[in-house]
Structures are given as C-alpha cells and as structure tokens.
N, C-alpha and C positions, 0 to 999 in steps of 0.2 A: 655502392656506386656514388661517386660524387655529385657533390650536390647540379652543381652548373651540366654536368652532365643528364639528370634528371629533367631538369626543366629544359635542356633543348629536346629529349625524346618525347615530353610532354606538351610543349609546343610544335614543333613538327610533325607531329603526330595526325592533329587537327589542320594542319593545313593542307591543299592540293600537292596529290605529288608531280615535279617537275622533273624529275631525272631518271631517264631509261637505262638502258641496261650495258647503253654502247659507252654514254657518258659515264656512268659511276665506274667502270673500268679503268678511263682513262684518268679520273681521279683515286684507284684504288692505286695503280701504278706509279701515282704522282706523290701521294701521300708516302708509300714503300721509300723511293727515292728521298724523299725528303728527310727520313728518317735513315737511311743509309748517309746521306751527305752529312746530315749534322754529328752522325758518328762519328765521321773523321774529324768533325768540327770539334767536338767534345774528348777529345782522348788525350790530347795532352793537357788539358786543366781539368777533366775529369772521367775518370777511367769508369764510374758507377752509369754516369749518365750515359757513355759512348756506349757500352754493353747493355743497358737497357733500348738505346734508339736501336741500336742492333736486333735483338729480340723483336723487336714495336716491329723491324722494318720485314724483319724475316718473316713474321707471323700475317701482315697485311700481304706479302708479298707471296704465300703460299698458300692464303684465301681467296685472294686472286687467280690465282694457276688451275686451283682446282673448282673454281667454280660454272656451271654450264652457261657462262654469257659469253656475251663477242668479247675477245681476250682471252679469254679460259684457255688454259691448254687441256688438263688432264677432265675437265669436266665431270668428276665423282658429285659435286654434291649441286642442290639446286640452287637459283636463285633466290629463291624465301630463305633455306639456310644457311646462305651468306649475309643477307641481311640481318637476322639472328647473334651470328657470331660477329658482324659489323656492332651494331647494340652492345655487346657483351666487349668486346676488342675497345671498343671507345671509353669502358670502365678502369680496365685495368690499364691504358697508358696514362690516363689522370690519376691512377692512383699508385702508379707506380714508382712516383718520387718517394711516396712513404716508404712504400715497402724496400726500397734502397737506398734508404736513410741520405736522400740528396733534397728531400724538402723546403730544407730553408736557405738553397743554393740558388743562382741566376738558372742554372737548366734547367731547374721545375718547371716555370713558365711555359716551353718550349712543349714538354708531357700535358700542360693541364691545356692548354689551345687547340694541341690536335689532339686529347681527346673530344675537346669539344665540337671541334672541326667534326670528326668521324661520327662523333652520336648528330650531326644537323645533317650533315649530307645522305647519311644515311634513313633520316626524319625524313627528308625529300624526296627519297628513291620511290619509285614506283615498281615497287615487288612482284606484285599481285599483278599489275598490266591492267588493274583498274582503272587508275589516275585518279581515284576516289581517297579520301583522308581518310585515317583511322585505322592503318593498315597492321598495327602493333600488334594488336591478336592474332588476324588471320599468319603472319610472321613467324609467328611463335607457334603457331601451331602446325604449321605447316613444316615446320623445321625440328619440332621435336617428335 
C-alpha cells in the first residue's frame, strides 16, 4: 500500500469518527462519479488512465450498491465490510498508476488523491456506530 495512503489510515484512525453511514454514501457515490467523469476526461489523451477510472469507478460504485446502509441497494454485505474493502480499495487506486505503467504521466495525480481521499474519509467513518477512535481492528475483523 502506499505510503501516503498508510499514514492517513494511521492518522484517522486515532481520531473521533465523524461520518455516519447516510453521509459516507453520498460520498461513496460522489467519489464513483468522479471517477466515471474523469473517464471520459482521460480517454482521448489517455486510454490506460480512462480504463483504470473506469474500473476505480465501477468497483466503488458496486460497494456501494451492495452494502447494508442508507443508499444500498442490494445490501449482501455489512457495514464494517465495506469499510474494509474501502481500506483496501483506497490502496489499489494509488497504486494503480504503477501497475499501468501511467506513473509518470499528469493522471497519476488524479489516482494517488483519491486514493488518498478514500483511505481519510473512510479513517473518519463511524463503522462500528461507536463514534469512538480506533475502529481499524474492530473493521477488520468484523469483515473477515
């Protein structure tokens, strides 16, 4: 996982969480979108980056559908393990300039912020319904 991506689940971690379950939706959906938009934004100067926001966008946007909060549609998985795969999802769109060889292109930028975006907001959510910090374990284990 990248580095910048570590240290915001590191830091947000320990902090109060401030995002329930109605908001991180409507930021799950916002995120999806954003990565569908810049798709089309990326396809005529570069075809690697537009099919990766594609993928980024389809993948947020089907953890979304299926998870049991307000916005869910199909509601198969829980809460805790969407936060999980949030964690895990905000790894691989930072690192997925490498992996398609557009790294040392202007679109990486665009991959390594929202991954960053995704591993903070996700630092913030409030899983558990604690509103208590440190919810990283309970997360993980709750989801695997």
């Amino acid at each position: 996982m990248p580095l910048l991506d570590r240290a915001a689940q590191w830091t947000t971690n320990r902090m109060p969480k401030l995002i329930g379950p109605k908001s991180h939706s409507v930021v799950d959906y916002a995120m999806a979108a954003a990565f569908i938009g810049m798709a089309a934004f990326f396809w005529r100067r570069n075809k690697r980056a537009a099919v990766g926001a594609v993928l980024c966008g389809a993948a947020e946007t089907f953890n979304a559908l299926c998870t049991d909060y307000p916005g869910g549609v199909f509601r198969e998985i829980t809460f805790e393990t969407h936060g999980a795969i949030d964690f895990s999802l905000s790894g691989m769109v930072a690192s997925l300039p490498g992996v398609l060889r557009f790294s040392a292109e202007p679109e990486s930028r665009f991959f390594r912020l929202q991954g960053l975006a995704l591993a903070a907001v996700a630092g913030l959510t409030d899983f558990t319904g604690s509103g208590k910090s440190g919810q990283l374990k309970e997360v993980y284990k709750h989801a695997g």
